[in-house]
N, C-alpha and C positions, 0 to 999 in steps of 0.2 A: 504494500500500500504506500504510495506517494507521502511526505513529507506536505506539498503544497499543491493544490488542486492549479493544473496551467488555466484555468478558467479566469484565473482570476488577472492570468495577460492581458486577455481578451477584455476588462470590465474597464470603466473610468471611473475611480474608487469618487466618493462624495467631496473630496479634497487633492487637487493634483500637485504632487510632490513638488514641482517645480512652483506650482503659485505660493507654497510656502513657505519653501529654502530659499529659493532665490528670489523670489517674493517679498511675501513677508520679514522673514528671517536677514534677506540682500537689504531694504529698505534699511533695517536699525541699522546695516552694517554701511549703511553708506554714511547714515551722521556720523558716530564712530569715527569712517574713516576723513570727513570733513574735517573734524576736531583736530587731527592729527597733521594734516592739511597745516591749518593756520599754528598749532605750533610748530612747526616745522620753518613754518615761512616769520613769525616774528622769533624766535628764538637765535634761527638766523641772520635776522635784522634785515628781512626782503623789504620793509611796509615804509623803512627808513630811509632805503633808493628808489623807490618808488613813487617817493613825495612828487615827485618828477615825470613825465615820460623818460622810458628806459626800458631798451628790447633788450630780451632774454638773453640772449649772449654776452651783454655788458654783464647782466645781474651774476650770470655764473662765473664768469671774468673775476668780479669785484668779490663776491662770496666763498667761491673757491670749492665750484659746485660742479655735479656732472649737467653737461650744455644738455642733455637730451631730457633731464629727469625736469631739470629745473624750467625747461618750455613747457612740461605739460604739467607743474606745479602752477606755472602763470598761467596757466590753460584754466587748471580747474579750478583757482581762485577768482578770477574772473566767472567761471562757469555760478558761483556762490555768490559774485557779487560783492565781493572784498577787491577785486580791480578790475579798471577798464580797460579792452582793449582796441588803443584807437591805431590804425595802420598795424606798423610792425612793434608799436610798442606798449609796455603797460606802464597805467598810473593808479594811485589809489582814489577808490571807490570816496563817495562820501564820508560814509560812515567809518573806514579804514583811516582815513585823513584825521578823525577828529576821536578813532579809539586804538588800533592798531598800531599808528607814527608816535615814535617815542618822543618828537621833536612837538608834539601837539600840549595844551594844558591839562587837555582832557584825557589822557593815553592812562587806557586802564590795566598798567602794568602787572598789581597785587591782585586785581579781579582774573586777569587771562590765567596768571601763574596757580591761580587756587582753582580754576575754571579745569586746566591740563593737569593738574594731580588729581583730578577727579577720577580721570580716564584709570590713571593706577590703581586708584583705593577700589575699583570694581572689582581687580584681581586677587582684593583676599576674602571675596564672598562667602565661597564655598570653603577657608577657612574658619571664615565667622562662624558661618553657620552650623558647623561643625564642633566650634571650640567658647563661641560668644566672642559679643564683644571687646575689642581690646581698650583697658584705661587709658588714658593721658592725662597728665595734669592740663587744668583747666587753660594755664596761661602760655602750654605750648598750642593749643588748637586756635585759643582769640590772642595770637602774638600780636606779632607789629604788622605780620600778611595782613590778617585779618582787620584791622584796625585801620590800616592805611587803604585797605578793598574799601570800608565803609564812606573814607572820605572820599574814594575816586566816584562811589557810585552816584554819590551826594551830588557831582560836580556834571553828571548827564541830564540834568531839567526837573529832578527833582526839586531841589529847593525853591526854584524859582514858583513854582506851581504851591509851593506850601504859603509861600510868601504870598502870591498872589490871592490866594483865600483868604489870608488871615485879613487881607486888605479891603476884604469883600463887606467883612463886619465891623472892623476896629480899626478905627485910626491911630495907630502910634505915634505920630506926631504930636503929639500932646503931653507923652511922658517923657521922663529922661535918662531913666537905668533901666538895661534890659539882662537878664539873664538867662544863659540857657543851660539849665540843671541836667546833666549827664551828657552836653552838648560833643565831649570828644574832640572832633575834630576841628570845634569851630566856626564850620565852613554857616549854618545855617546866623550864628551871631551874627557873621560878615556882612552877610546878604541883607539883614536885617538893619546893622545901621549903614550898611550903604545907601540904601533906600530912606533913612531914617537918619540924617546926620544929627540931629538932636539928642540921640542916644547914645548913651555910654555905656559898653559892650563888656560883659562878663561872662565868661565859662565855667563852671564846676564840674570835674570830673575825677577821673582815680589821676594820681602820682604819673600811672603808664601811658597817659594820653598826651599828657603836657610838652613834649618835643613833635608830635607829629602837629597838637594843636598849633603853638608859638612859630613853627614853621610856615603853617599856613598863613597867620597874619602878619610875617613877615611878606609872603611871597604877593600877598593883595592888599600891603602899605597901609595896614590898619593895626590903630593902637585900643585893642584890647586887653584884660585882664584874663589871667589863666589864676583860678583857685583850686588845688589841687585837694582832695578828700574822699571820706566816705560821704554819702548822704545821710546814712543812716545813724552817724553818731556825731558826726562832726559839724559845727556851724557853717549853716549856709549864706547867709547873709539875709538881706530883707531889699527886695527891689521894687519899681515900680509894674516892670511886665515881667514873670517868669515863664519860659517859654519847656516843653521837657516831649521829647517825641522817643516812644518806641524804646522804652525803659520801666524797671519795676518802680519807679518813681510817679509813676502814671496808673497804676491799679492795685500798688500793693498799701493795703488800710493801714499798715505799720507806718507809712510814708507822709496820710493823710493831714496830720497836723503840722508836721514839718513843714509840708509845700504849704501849707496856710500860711502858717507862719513868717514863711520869706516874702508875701506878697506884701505890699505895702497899702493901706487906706485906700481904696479909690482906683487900686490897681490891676492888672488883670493877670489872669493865669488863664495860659493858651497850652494844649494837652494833645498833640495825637499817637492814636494808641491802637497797636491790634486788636480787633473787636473776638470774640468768642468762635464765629462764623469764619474766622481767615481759615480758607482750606488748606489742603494739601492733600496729596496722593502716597498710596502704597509704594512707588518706585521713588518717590523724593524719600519715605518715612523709612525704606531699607537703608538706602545711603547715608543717612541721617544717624545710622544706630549701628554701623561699623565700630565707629569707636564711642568710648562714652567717656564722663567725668561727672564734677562732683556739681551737683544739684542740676542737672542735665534730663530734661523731658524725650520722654520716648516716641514725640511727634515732634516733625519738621514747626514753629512758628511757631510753638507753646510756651516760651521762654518766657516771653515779658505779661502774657498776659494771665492774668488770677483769676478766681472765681468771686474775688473780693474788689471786681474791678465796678460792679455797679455799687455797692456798699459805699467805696470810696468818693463816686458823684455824688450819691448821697448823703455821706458826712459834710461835704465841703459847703451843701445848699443847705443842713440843719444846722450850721454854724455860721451863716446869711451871707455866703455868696449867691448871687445871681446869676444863672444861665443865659449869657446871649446868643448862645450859638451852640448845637451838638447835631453834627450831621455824617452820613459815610464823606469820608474824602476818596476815597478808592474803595475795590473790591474787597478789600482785607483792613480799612482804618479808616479812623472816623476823627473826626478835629473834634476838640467842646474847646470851647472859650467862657469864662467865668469869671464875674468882677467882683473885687470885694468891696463892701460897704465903706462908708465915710467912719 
Protein backbone atom coordinates (compact mmCIF):
# COMPACT_ATOMS: atom_id res chain seq x y z
CA UNK A 1 0.00 0.00 0.00
CA UNK A 2 1.33 3.56 -1.04
CA UNK A 3 2.71 5.88 1.48
CA UNK A 4 0.72 8.92 -0.50
CA UNK A 5 -2.27 8.48 -2.80
CA UNK A 6 -0.79 10.28 -6.58
CA UNK A 7 -4.26 11.60 -6.57
CA UNK A 8 -3.49 14.12 -4.80
CA UNK A 9 -0.83 15.48 -7.88
CA UNK A 10 -3.70 15.73 -9.70
CA UNK A 11 -5.96 18.10 -6.82
CA UNK A 12 -5.26 22.04 -6.35
CA UNK A 13 -5.07 21.78 -2.60
CA UNK A 14 -7.46 24.95 -0.84
CA UNK A 15 -4.12 26.83 -0.57
CA UNK A 16 -1.36 26.96 -3.27
CA UNK A 17 2.17 26.48 -1.99
CA UNK A 18 3.58 29.15 -3.92
CA UNK A 19 0.66 31.84 -2.91
CA UNK A 20 2.10 31.23 0.48
CA UNK A 21 5.92 30.89 0.57
CA UNK A 22 6.52 33.11 -1.98
CA UNK A 23 3.57 34.89 -1.39
CA UNK A 24 2.71 35.40 1.73
CA UNK A 25 5.68 34.40 3.53
CA UNK A 26 8.11 36.46 0.19
CA UNK A 27 5.91 39.62 1.03
CA UNK A 28 7.24 39.89 5.11
CA UNK A 29 10.54 38.88 3.49
CA UNK A 30 10.72 41.72 1.20
CA UNK A 31 10.22 44.55 4.35
CA UNK A 32 12.84 42.57 6.16
CA UNK A 33 14.84 42.68 3.28
CA UNK A 34 14.07 46.74 2.74
CA UNK A 35 15.29 47.36 6.23
CA UNK A 36 18.55 45.98 5.56
CA UNK A 37 18.55 47.89 2.22
CA UNK A 38 18.66 51.39 4.06
CA UNK A 39 21.01 50.03 6.61
CA UNK A 40 23.39 49.15 4.57
CA UNK A 41 23.02 52.37 2.47
CA UNK A 42 23.31 54.82 5.79
CA UNK A 43 25.66 52.84 7.69
CA UNK A 44 27.72 53.36 4.67
CA UNK A 45 27.03 56.90 4.48
CA UNK A 46 25.37 56.52 0.66
CA UNK A 47 22.38 59.21 1.86
CA UNK A 48 25.51 61.66 2.77
CA UNK A 49 26.79 61.63 -1.24
CA UNK A 50 23.73 61.69 -2.36
CA UNK A 51 22.68 65.06 -0.97
CA UNK A 52 23.67 65.66 -4.60
CA UNK A 53 23.10 64.15 -7.91
CA UNK A 54 25.79 61.33 -8.20
CA UNK A 55 25.74 58.09 -10.46
CA UNK A 56 26.47 54.87 -9.05
CA UNK A 57 29.90 54.51 -10.01
CA UNK A 58 31.13 57.68 -8.30
CA UNK A 59 29.11 56.21 -5.18
CA UNK A 60 31.13 52.89 -5.35
CA UNK A 61 34.26 54.83 -6.21
CA UNK A 62 33.98 57.06 -3.15
CA UNK A 63 32.59 54.03 -0.75
CA UNK A 64 34.73 51.41 -1.62
CA UNK A 65 31.95 49.28 -2.98
CA UNK A 66 31.25 46.44 -5.51
CA UNK A 67 30.09 48.82 -8.86
CA UNK A 68 27.55 46.05 -9.70
CA UNK A 69 25.83 45.49 -6.10
CA UNK A 70 25.85 49.16 -5.39
CA UNK A 71 23.76 50.09 -8.85
CA UNK A 72 21.20 47.97 -7.81
CA UNK A 73 21.37 49.11 -4.20
CA UNK A 74 20.43 52.64 -5.86
CA UNK A 75 18.07 50.76 -7.84
CA UNK A 76 16.20 49.48 -5.02
CA UNK A 77 16.38 52.43 -2.87
CA UNK A 78 14.87 54.57 -5.35
CA UNK A 79 12.44 51.60 -6.11
CA UNK A 80 11.36 52.48 -1.94
CA UNK A 81 11.55 55.96 -2.52
CA UNK A 82 14.56 56.97 -0.35
CA UNK A 83 16.17 58.25 -3.91
CA UNK A 84 15.49 59.65 -7.11
CA UNK A 85 16.57 58.69 -10.02
CA UNK A 86 16.80 61.53 -12.53
CA UNK A 87 19.12 60.60 -15.96
CA UNK A 88 22.01 58.41 -14.83
CA UNK A 89 22.16 59.75 -11.41
CA UNK A 90 20.62 59.48 -7.86
CA UNK A 91 19.72 62.02 -5.29
CA UNK A 92 17.86 61.85 -2.02
CA UNK A 93 14.35 61.58 -1.81
CA UNK A 94 12.53 64.17 0.31
CA UNK A 95 12.17 62.42 3.11
CA UNK A 96 15.90 60.96 2.85
CA UNK A 97 17.06 64.66 2.66
CA UNK A 98 15.47 65.72 5.96
CA UNK A 99 15.98 61.86 7.81
CA UNK A 100 18.55 59.68 6.39
CA UNK A 101 21.52 62.86 5.51
CA UNK A 102 23.57 63.06 8.42
CA UNK A 103 24.39 66.76 7.35
CA UNK A 104 20.33 67.50 7.91
CA UNK A 105 18.91 69.00 11.64
CA UNK A 106 16.54 66.53 11.54
CA UNK A 107 18.61 63.02 10.62
CA UNK A 108 17.22 60.41 12.87
CA UNK A 109 20.56 58.95 13.71
CA UNK A 110 19.57 57.17 17.43
CA UNK A 111 15.95 56.21 15.90
CA UNK A 112 17.51 54.39 12.58
CA UNK A 113 20.24 52.63 14.93
CA UNK A 114 17.50 51.34 17.52
CA UNK A 115 15.19 50.87 14.36
CA UNK A 116 18.27 48.13 12.78
CA UNK A 117 18.95 46.21 16.19
CA UNK A 118 15.55 45.53 15.99
CA UNK A 119 16.11 43.30 12.89
CA UNK A 120 18.76 41.39 15.41
CA UNK A 121 16.68 41.06 18.62
CA UNK A 122 14.01 38.86 16.31
CA UNK A 123 16.87 36.37 16.26
CA UNK A 124 16.64 35.33 19.89
CA UNK A 125 12.93 34.51 19.66
CA UNK A 126 13.00 31.12 19.62
CA UNK A 127 15.53 31.47 22.53
CA UNK A 128 13.05 33.42 24.43
CA UNK A 129 10.69 31.47 24.19
CA UNK A 130 12.36 28.64 25.19
CA UNK A 131 14.35 30.09 28.18
CA UNK A 132 12.04 33.62 28.99
CA UNK A 133 12.92 36.74 28.81
CA UNK A 134 16.28 38.17 29.34
CA UNK A 135 16.85 41.03 32.20
CA UNK A 136 18.79 44.38 31.73
CA UNK A 137 19.20 46.93 33.90
CA UNK A 138 16.69 49.48 33.26
CA UNK A 139 19.35 52.26 32.24
CA UNK A 140 21.16 50.03 29.68
CA UNK A 141 17.61 49.64 27.43
CA UNK A 142 16.50 53.83 28.16
CA UNK A 143 20.53 54.81 27.78
CA UNK A 144 21.40 57.91 25.90
CA UNK A 145 20.07 55.79 22.37
CA UNK A 146 17.13 55.89 23.62
CA UNK A 147 16.85 59.26 25.20
CA UNK A 148 18.40 61.13 22.33
CA UNK A 149 15.71 58.79 19.65
CA UNK A 150 13.03 60.74 21.80
CA UNK A 151 14.59 64.02 21.11
CA UNK A 152 15.07 63.31 17.40
CA UNK A 153 11.49 62.04 17.16
CA UNK A 154 10.27 65.35 18.83
CA UNK A 155 12.05 67.32 16.15
CA UNK A 156 9.78 65.60 12.85
CA UNK A 157 6.26 67.83 13.41
CA UNK A 158 5.46 66.62 16.48
CA UNK A 159 5.82 69.43 18.62
CA UNK A 160 4.86 71.99 16.47
CA UNK A 161 1.39 70.28 16.25
CA UNK A 162 1.39 70.12 20.28
CA UNK A 163 2.18 73.79 20.36
CA UNK A 164 -0.39 74.52 17.82
CA UNK A 165 -3.30 73.08 20.03
CA UNK A 166 -2.37 74.30 23.01
CA UNK A 167 -2.64 77.72 21.03
CA UNK A 168 -6.04 76.74 20.17
CA UNK A 169 -7.30 77.26 23.83
CA UNK A 170 -4.72 79.32 25.92
CA UNK A 171 -2.82 82.15 25.34
CA UNK A 172 0.50 82.01 26.94
CA UNK A 173 1.22 85.26 26.25
CA UNK A 174 0.01 86.48 29.33
CA UNK A 175 2.24 84.41 31.77
CA UNK A 176 5.99 84.49 32.25
CA UNK A 177 7.51 81.05 33.69
CA UNK A 178 6.91 78.06 31.85
CA UNK A 179 7.83 74.60 32.94
CA UNK A 180 8.19 71.47 31.46
CA UNK A 181 8.01 68.72 34.38
CA UNK A 182 9.95 65.59 32.90
CA UNK A 183 10.51 67.61 29.72
CA UNK A 184 14.03 65.71 28.94
CA UNK A 185 15.12 66.90 26.13
CA UNK A 186 13.83 70.24 26.07
CA UNK A 187 13.06 70.45 22.70
CA UNK A 188 9.05 71.11 23.48
CA UNK A 189 10.31 74.37 26.38
CA UNK A 190 12.17 75.73 23.10
CA UNK A 191 9.30 75.63 20.82
CA UNK A 192 7.26 77.17 23.51
CA UNK A 193 9.15 80.39 24.23
CA UNK A 194 10.17 80.72 20.94
CA UNK A 195 6.60 81.30 20.06
CA UNK A 196 6.32 82.97 23.46
CA UNK A 197 9.27 85.25 24.18
CA UNK A 198 7.65 86.59 27.36
CA UNK A 199 8.44 83.26 28.90
CA UNK A 200 11.07 82.11 30.87
CA UNK A 201 11.84 78.54 30.12
CA UNK A 202 12.56 75.77 32.79
CA UNK A 203 13.09 71.99 32.42
CA UNK A 204 12.94 69.35 35.27
CA UNK A 205 14.05 66.01 34.70
CA UNK A 206 16.46 63.08 36.11
CA UNK A 207 20.54 64.03 36.43
CA UNK A 208 20.76 61.70 32.82
CA UNK A 209 18.88 64.09 30.63
CA UNK A 210 20.63 67.20 31.55
CA UNK A 211 23.69 67.05 28.77
CA UNK A 212 21.45 65.86 25.86
CA UNK A 213 18.82 68.78 27.33
CA UNK A 214 21.61 71.96 27.62
CA UNK A 215 22.86 70.68 24.27
CA UNK A 216 19.89 71.26 22.66
CA UNK A 217 19.53 74.96 23.92
CA UNK A 218 22.75 75.43 23.04
CA UNK A 219 22.39 74.30 19.48
CA UNK A 220 18.69 76.74 19.14
CA UNK A 221 20.42 79.86 21.10
CA UNK A 222 18.02 79.78 23.87
CA UNK A 223 18.62 80.59 27.55
CA UNK A 224 16.91 78.15 29.45
CA UNK A 225 17.18 76.45 32.83
CA UNK A 226 17.86 72.61 33.38
CA UNK A 227 16.79 71.47 37.06
CA UNK A 228 17.82 68.31 37.47
CA UNK A 229 15.75 65.74 40.13
CA UNK A 230 13.31 63.24 41.17
CA UNK A 231 9.77 64.58 40.83
CA UNK A 232 8.62 62.47 43.40
CA UNK A 233 10.78 63.78 46.29
CA UNK A 234 12.53 66.59 45.24
CA UNK A 235 11.33 70.30 44.83
CA UNK A 236 9.84 71.21 41.92
CA UNK A 237 9.47 74.73 41.99
CA UNK A 238 6.09 76.67 41.44
CA UNK A 239 5.55 78.29 37.90
CA UNK A 240 3.00 80.05 36.02
CA UNK A 241 2.27 77.30 33.04
CA UNK A 242 3.49 73.62 33.84
CA UNK A 243 3.43 71.80 30.97
CA UNK A 244 4.22 67.56 31.41
CA UNK A 245 3.52 65.14 28.27
CA UNK A 246 3.71 61.23 28.32
CA UNK A 247 5.18 60.72 31.84
CA UNK A 248 3.82 59.16 35.27
CA UNK A 249 3.65 62.79 36.36
CA UNK A 250 0.56 62.99 34.28
CA UNK A 251 -1.64 59.90 35.87
CA UNK A 252 0.03 58.63 38.79
CA UNK A 253 -2.32 60.08 42.04
CA UNK A 254 1.12 59.82 44.05
CA UNK A 255 2.06 62.81 41.66
CA UNK A 256 -1.33 64.78 42.05
CA UNK A 257 -0.52 67.22 44.74
CA UNK A 258 2.81 67.81 43.75
CA UNK A 259 1.96 69.01 40.13
CA UNK A 260 -0.64 71.24 42.02
CA UNK A 261 1.52 72.52 43.92
CA UNK A 262 4.01 73.88 41.40
CA UNK A 263 1.31 75.76 39.56
CA UNK A 264 1.17 79.01 40.58
CA UNK A 265 -2.50 81.23 41.20
CA UNK A 266 -4.15 81.97 38.08
CA UNK A 267 -1.91 79.55 36.33
CA UNK A 268 -2.24 76.76 34.07
CA UNK A 269 -1.35 73.00 33.88
CA UNK A 270 -1.32 71.61 30.38
CA UNK A 271 -1.01 67.54 30.41
CA UNK A 272 -0.87 65.19 27.57
CA UNK A 273 -1.04 61.76 28.27
CA UNK A 274 -1.60 58.08 27.00
CA UNK A 275 -5.22 57.43 27.35
CA UNK A 276 -6.24 53.61 28.51
CA UNK A 277 -7.52 52.98 24.74
CA UNK A 278 -3.73 53.53 23.19
CA UNK A 279 -3.43 50.18 21.36
CA UNK A 280 -1.01 47.81 20.29
CA UNK A 281 -0.70 44.52 18.77
CA UNK A 282 0.45 40.93 19.48
CA UNK A 283 3.71 41.26 17.08
CA UNK A 284 4.76 44.82 18.77
CA UNK A 285 3.72 43.00 22.58
CA UNK A 286 6.33 39.98 21.59
CA UNK A 287 9.12 42.21 20.66
CA UNK A 288 8.37 44.32 23.55
CA UNK A 289 8.96 41.28 26.06
CA UNK A 290 12.28 39.87 24.75
CA UNK A 291 13.85 41.57 27.29
CA UNK A 292 12.42 42.89 30.47
CA UNK A 293 13.46 45.16 33.65
CA UNK A 294 12.41 46.50 36.79
CA UNK A 295 8.85 48.00 36.85
CA UNK A 296 8.44 47.12 33.13
CA UNK A 297 4.70 46.30 31.69
CA UNK A 298 4.00 43.27 29.60
CA UNK A 299 2.29 45.51 26.92
CA UNK A 300 3.84 47.74 24.38
CA UNK A 301 2.41 51.79 25.68
CA UNK A 302 1.55 50.77 29.35
CA UNK A 303 4.33 52.41 30.85
CA UNK A 304 3.08 55.85 31.64
CA UNK A 305 -0.37 55.35 31.97
CA UNK A 306 -2.24 54.18 35.42
CA UNK A 307 -5.53 53.05 36.24
CA UNK A 308 -5.22 56.05 38.67
CA UNK A 309 -5.17 58.25 35.76
CA UNK A 310 -8.84 59.47 35.93
CA UNK A 311 -8.70 59.67 39.80
CA UNK A 312 -5.93 62.03 39.26
CA UNK A 313 -8.28 64.79 36.98
CA UNK A 314 -10.28 64.35 39.49
CA UNK A 315 -8.33 65.39 42.44
CA UNK A 316 -6.89 68.35 40.78
CA UNK A 317 -10.88 69.63 39.86
CA UNK A 318 -11.82 68.64 43.86
CA UNK A 319 -9.08 71.00 44.93
CA UNK A 320 -10.66 73.82 42.36
CA UNK A 321 -8.92 73.71 39.30
CA UNK A 322 -10.91 74.26 36.34
CA UNK A 323 -11.19 72.25 33.18
CA UNK A 324 -10.64 74.29 29.91
CA UNK A 325 -9.85 71.87 27.73
CA UNK A 326 -9.80 67.67 27.77
CA UNK A 327 -9.96 66.26 24.23
CA UNK A 328 -8.15 63.02 22.15
CA UNK A 329 -5.05 64.89 20.53
CA UNK A 330 -4.39 61.74 18.55
CA UNK A 331 -5.25 58.04 18.37
CA UNK A 332 -3.43 57.13 21.46
CA UNK A 333 -3.52 60.93 23.67
CA UNK A 334 -5.46 63.31 24.77
CA UNK A 335 -4.38 67.05 25.99
CA UNK A 336 -6.50 68.53 29.23
CA UNK A 337 -5.56 71.91 30.13
CA UNK A 338 -6.52 73.05 33.71
CA UNK A 339 -6.35 76.41 35.54
CA UNK A 340 -5.86 77.05 38.94
CA UNK A 341 -7.93 79.43 40.85
CA UNK A 342 -6.82 83.06 42.17
Amino acid sequence: MSEYDPEDLLRSPEIRSDDFIRGKLGGYMRGVASVHMVRAAVRLGLFALTSVPVRAAELSFRLHTDPDLTEMLCGGLAQLDLLIKENDTYVNSRASALYLDPSSPTYQENNLETLFDRLDRWDVLEDRLRNGPEYRPRDQVMGERWLRGISESCMGGGIGSVVDEIARHVDLSRYGTFMDLAGGHGLYTIAICHRYPNLKGYVFDQPMMRGIAEENFRRYGKDITYIAGDFYRDDIGVYDVVFSSFNLATTDIRMCDRVFDSVKKGGLLILRRHTERTTTDEISNIEWSLNTWDGKGKKRYGGCWLPTAEQYIDRLIERGMRLIHRADFDAGSELVILEKPM
